[in-house]
KETI-774576 format. One record per residue (C-alpha): x, y, z; residue in three letters. Coordinates in steps of 0.5 Angstrom, whole numbers, padded with zeros to 4 digits, always signed. Layout:
BEGIN
XYZala ...
This chain:
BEGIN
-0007+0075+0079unk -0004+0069+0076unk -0012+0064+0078unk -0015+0071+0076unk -0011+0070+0068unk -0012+0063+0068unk -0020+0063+0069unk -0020+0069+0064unk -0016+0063+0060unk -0020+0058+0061unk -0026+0060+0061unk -0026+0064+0054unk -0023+0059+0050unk -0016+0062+0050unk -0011+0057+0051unk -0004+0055+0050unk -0003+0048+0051unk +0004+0045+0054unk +0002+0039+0052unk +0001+0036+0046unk -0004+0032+0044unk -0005+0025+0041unk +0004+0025+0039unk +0005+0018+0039unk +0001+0012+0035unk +0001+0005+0035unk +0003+0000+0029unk +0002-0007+0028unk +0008-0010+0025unk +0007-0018+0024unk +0005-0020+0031unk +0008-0016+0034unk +0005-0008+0037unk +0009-0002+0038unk +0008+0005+0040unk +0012+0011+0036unk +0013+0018+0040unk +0018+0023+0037unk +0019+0027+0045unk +0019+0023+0050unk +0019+0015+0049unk +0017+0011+0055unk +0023+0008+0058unk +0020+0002+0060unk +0020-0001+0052unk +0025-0004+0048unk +0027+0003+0044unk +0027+0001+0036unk +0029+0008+0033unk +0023+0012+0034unk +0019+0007+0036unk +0019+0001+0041unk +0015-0005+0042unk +0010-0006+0047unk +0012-0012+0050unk +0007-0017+0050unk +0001-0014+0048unk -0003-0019+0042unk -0003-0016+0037unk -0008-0021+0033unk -0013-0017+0039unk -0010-0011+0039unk -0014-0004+0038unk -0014+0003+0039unk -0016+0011+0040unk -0009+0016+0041unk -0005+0013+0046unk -0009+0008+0049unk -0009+0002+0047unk -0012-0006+0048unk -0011-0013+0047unk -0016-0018+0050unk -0012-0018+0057unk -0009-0011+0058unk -0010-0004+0056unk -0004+0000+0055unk -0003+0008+0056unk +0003+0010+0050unk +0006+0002+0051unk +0006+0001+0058unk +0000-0003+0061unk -0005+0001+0067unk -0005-0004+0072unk -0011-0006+0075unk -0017-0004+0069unk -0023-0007+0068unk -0023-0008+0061unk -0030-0011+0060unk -0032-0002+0062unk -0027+0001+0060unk -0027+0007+0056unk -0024+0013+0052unk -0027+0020+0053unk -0027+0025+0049unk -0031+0032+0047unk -0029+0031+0039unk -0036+0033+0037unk -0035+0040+0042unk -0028+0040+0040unk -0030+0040+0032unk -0036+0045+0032unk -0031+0050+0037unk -0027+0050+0030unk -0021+0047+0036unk -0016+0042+0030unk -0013+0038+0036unk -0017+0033+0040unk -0015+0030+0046unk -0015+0023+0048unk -0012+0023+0055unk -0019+0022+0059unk -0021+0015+0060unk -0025+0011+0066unk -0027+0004+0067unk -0033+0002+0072unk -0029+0004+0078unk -0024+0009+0076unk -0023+0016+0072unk -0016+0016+0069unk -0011+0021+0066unk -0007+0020+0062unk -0007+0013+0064unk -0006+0015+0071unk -0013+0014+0077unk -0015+0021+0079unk -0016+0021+0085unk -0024+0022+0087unk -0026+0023+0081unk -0033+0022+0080unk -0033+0016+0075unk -0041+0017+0073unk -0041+0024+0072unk -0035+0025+0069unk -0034+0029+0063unk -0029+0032+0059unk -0031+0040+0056unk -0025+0041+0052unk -0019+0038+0051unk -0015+0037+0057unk -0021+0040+0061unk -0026+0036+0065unk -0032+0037+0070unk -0036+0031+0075unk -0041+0033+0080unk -0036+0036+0086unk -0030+0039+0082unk -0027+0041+0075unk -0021+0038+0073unk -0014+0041+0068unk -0009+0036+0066unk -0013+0031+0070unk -0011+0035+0077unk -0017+0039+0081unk -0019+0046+0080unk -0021+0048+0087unk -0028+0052+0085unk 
């Protein structure tokens, strides 16, 4: 019953999300960067308040889209590098167009893929097919062998 009402759920747009989309953002203060959160801050930072600073980071390169971010030698997820990105291929997915046209107010930046690997929320999905990889709505995605809520696989 419960797979049955989350098809139901899914499929005709009616969604409670548990996640909230795009709650941090990161500031450049001088030379240095830093990742705001008002939930959970990453513990792997050096709190300032409600911000920390994201060690590191070249804020003379540093750019962003949601809580990924990039400098010239890393891209960072809500301030803590993903080890291991091809930076030169990397890149944040989104449906922004779909999501702005289905009358959806939050997008979610949470999907990423770089030339070898698919990410969520800065971590590899494992198997994911990194060239038939997109994302439908929000925290939803499909590739060619599976769909994807939150970044896990939705057994077809």
């Amino acid at each position: 019953m419960k797979k049955f009402l989350l098809s139901v759920f899914i499929f005709t747009g009616i969604a409670v999300y548990s996640d909230t989309c795009n709650a941090g953002f990161y500031k450049i203060e001088g030379n240095k960067v830093y990742y705001a959160y008002d939930m959970n801050p990453n513990p792997d930072l050096v709190e300032l308040g409600k911000q920390a600073e994201v060690k590191g980071a070249d804020a003379k390169t540093f750019n962003n889209k949601a809580d990924y971010g990039k400098d010239s030698k890393n891209i960072y997820f809500e301030g803590k590098i993903i080890k291991g990105v091809d930076t030169k291929t990397f890149e944040v997915l989104s449906n922004e167009k779909e999501v702005k046209n289905s009358g959806h107010r939050a997008v979610c930046y949470y999907y990423a893929k770089d030339k070898k690997s698919v990410y969520y929320k800065g971590q590899i999905i494992n198997g994911a097919d990194v060239k038939t990889f997109k994302v439908l709505e929000n925290l939803y995605a499909e590739d060619k062998n599976s769909w994807y809520e939150y970044g896990k696989k939705i057994n077809n």
